[in-house]
N, C-alpha and C positions, 0 to 999 in steps of 0.2 A: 566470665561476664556475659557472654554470649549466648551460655546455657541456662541463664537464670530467668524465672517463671517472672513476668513482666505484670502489673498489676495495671498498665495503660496501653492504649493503644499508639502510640508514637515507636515509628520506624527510624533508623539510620538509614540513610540510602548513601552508596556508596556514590554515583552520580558520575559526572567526567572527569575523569583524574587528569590532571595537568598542572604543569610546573607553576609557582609563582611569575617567572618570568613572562610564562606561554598562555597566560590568563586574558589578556587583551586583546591579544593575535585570534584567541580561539571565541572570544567574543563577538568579534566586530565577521570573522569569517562565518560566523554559524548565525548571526543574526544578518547579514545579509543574502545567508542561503535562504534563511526561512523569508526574509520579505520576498526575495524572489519569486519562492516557491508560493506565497500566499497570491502576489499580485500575477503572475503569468498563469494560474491555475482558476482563479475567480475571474482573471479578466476575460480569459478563454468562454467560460460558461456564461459570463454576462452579455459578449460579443454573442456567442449563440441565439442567446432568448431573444436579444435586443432587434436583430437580423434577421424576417422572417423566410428569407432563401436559404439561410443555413439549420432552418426547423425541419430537419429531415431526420427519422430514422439511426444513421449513422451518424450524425452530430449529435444528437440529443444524448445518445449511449455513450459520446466522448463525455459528457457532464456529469455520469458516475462517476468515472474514471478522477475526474479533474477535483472532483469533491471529496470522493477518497483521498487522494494524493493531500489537498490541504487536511483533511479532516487528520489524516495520519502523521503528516508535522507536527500540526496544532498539537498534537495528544505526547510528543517527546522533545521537541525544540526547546519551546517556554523552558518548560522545567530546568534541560539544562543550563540557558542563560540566566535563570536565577540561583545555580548553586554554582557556576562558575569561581565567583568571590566569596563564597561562603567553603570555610575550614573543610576537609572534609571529616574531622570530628563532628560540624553543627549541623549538617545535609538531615534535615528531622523530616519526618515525613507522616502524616496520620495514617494507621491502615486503612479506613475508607476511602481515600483517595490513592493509597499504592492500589488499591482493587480496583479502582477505576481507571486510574492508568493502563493496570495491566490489561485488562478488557478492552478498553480502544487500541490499545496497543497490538491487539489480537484480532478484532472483529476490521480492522484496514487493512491488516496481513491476509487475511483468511475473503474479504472482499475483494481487495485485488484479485484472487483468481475466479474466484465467480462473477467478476465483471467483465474481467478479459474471457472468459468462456461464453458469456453473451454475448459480447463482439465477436467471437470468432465465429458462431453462429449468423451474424447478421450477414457478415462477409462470403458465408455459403452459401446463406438462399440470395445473396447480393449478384453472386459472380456464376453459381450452379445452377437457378431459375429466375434469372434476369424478367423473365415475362411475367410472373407471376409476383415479385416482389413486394409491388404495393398495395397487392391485396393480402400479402403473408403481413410484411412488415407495417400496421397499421400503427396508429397512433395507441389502440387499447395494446398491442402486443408489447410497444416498447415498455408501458408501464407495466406490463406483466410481470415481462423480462426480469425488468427494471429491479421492481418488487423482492421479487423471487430472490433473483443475486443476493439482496440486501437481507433478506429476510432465512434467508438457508443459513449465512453466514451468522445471523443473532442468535439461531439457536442453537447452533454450534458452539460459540464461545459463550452462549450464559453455560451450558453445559460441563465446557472443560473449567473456568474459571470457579463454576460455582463445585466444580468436585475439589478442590481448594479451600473456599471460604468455609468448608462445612468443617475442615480439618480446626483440631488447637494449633498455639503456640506455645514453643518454649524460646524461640529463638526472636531476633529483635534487627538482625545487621543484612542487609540486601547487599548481597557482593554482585551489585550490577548497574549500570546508567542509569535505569529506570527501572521499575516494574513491570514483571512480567510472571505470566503464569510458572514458569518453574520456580521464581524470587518465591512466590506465595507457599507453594506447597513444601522447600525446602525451611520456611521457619516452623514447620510441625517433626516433631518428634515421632509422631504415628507414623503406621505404614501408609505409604504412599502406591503401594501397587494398581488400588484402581484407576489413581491418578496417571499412571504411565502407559497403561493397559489401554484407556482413551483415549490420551496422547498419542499414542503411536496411531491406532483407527482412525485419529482425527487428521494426523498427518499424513498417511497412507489413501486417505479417503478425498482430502482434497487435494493432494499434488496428482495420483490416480487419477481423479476424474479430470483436472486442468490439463495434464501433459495429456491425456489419453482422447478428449475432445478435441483441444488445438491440433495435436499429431490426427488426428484421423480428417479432421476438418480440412487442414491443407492439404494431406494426401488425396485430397477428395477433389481440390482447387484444383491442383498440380496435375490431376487427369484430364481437368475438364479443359486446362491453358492448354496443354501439352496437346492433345485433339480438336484443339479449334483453330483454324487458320485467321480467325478475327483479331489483328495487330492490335487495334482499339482497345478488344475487351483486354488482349494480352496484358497491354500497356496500364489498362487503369487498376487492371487484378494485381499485379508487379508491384505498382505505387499503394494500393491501400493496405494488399497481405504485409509488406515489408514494413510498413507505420506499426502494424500489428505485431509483427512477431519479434521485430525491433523492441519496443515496448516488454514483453513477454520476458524475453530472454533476458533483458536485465533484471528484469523482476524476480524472473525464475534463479538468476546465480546469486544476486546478491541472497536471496533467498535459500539457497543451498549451500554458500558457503557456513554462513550461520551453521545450519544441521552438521556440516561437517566439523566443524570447531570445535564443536562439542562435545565430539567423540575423542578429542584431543586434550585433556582440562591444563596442560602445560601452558599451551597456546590459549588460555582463558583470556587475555588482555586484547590479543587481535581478533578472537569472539565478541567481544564485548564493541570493539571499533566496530566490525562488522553488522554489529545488530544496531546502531545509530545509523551508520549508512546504509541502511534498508529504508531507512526512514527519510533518508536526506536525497540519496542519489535519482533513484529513481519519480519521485514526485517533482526532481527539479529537470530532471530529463522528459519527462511526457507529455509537457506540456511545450517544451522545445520541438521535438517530434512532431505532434500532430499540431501542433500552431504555424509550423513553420512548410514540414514536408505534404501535406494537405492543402492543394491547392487555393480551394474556395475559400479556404481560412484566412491563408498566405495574402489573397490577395483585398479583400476585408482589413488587414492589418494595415498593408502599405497601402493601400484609399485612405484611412485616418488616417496613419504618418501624413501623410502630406498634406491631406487637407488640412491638419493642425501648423504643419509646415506653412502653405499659403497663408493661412489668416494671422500667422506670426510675424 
């Protein structure tokens, strides 16, 4: 059944497997991940715009960050909460939209690390040329930045995704939560070598350039704290690097444990949990981070608290 030449484009996706029992439980906990994740991630970038003391530089760069984080819920939550109750015999899915799943699914992954390597950059000429900063970090540079991140990572994933759509089908069954570029390229019968052969460039090319920017970036901080007797800058380089690579580093494991999973196909099921909580964990943590450990935000926050508190 699986092997047979399909004359439509409607997919099976396998989606979140869970017990009849455990359907309500995994309802109501994943739909109040994502309003979380929706309202403390928008609320962050709106607090920003709305605030023009927090239109600096390093704010503005957190509002990739925060737009990502939703934009890459939005692209795997939904879905699940609507095939939650649904059989998973009747999980139907059209292929033009497993292809676009799998694509935002891919271009949030693949911009997480080109946005954290813009911040780690900002944080260099922030903490390494303090005197010059406002002339490096101008308002056209953030949107370069900006830009750039966003735009490196589109043509990256139209590139891997579309070495996929160019593939046939013979196959019809997504043995996975969502769509993703490997879901795509395994319902083709052809060889898929160029598909892997990318893959692997494409993986090597952006954890490569992430790990190898950030690690060189703070080894570059780490001299500059480390030879300066200034507590001050000690102090504030201490609180923003660690917002930073706090961030990163969850990004970066939840992100590698995936890779590793998959070398394992036994362990397929805890691969598959893994690759939802890429999606869940960190977009609900980043915005606790830097809303919270970020002073000027910190205190922006509780000024509304209370003022809503007062006039209540």
């Amino acid at each position: 059944m699986e092997n047979q030449t399909l004359s439509t484009d409607i997919l099976l996706l396998e989606g979140l497997k869970v017990s009849p029992q455990s359907s309500v439980p995994a309802f109501v906990l994943l739909l109040l991940i994502y309003v979380f994740i929706m309202v403390s991630n928008l609320g962050l970038v709106v607090l920003i715009f709305m605030d023009r003391s927090l239109q600096q530089p390093m704010y503005l760069l957190f509002c990739n960050m925060s737009i990502n984080d939703a934009f890459g819920a939005t692209t795997i939550i939904p879905r699940l909460l609507s095939d939650v109750f649904v059989p998973v015999t009747e999980r139907y899915i059209h292929y033009t939209s497993c292809v676009i799943q799998a694509f935002c699914a891919h271009f949030h992954a693949s911009s997480t690390h080109t946005v954290l390597m813009v911040m780690a950059f900002d944080r260099y000429v922030a903490i390494c040329n303090p005197l010059r900063y406002a002339t490096i970090m101008t308002t056209w540079m953030v949107v370069t930045l900006s830009v750039s991140a966003w735009a490196v990572s589109l043509v990256m994933v139209v590139i891997l995704v579309g070495l996929s759509v160019r593939l046939s089908r013979c196959r019809w069954i997504i043995f996975n939560p969502f769509c993703d570029n490997a879901s795509l390229f395994k319902l083709s019968c052809e060889s898929v070598l160029i598909n892997n052969i990318y893959g692997l460039g494409y993986t090597v090319l952006l954890l490569g350039s992430s790990i190898g920017s950030v690690t060189l970036t703070y080894l570059r901080i780490a001299i500059v704290c480390l030879s300066s007797k200034n507590k001050v800058l000690n102090s504030r380089a201490l609180q923003t690097c660690a917002t930073h690579l706090a961030v990163y580093v969850i990004m970066f494991v939840s992100g590698s444990v995936i890779i590793i999973l998959h070398r394992f196909p036994h362990l397929s099921d805890y691969r598959k949990l893994a690759s939802i909580l890429f999606h869940v964990v960190p977009p609900a943590m980043n915005a606790i981070i830097y809303g919270l450990q970020i002073k000027a935000v910190r205190q922006k926050i509780m000024i509304m608290f209370n003022g809503n508190k007062m006039k209540a």
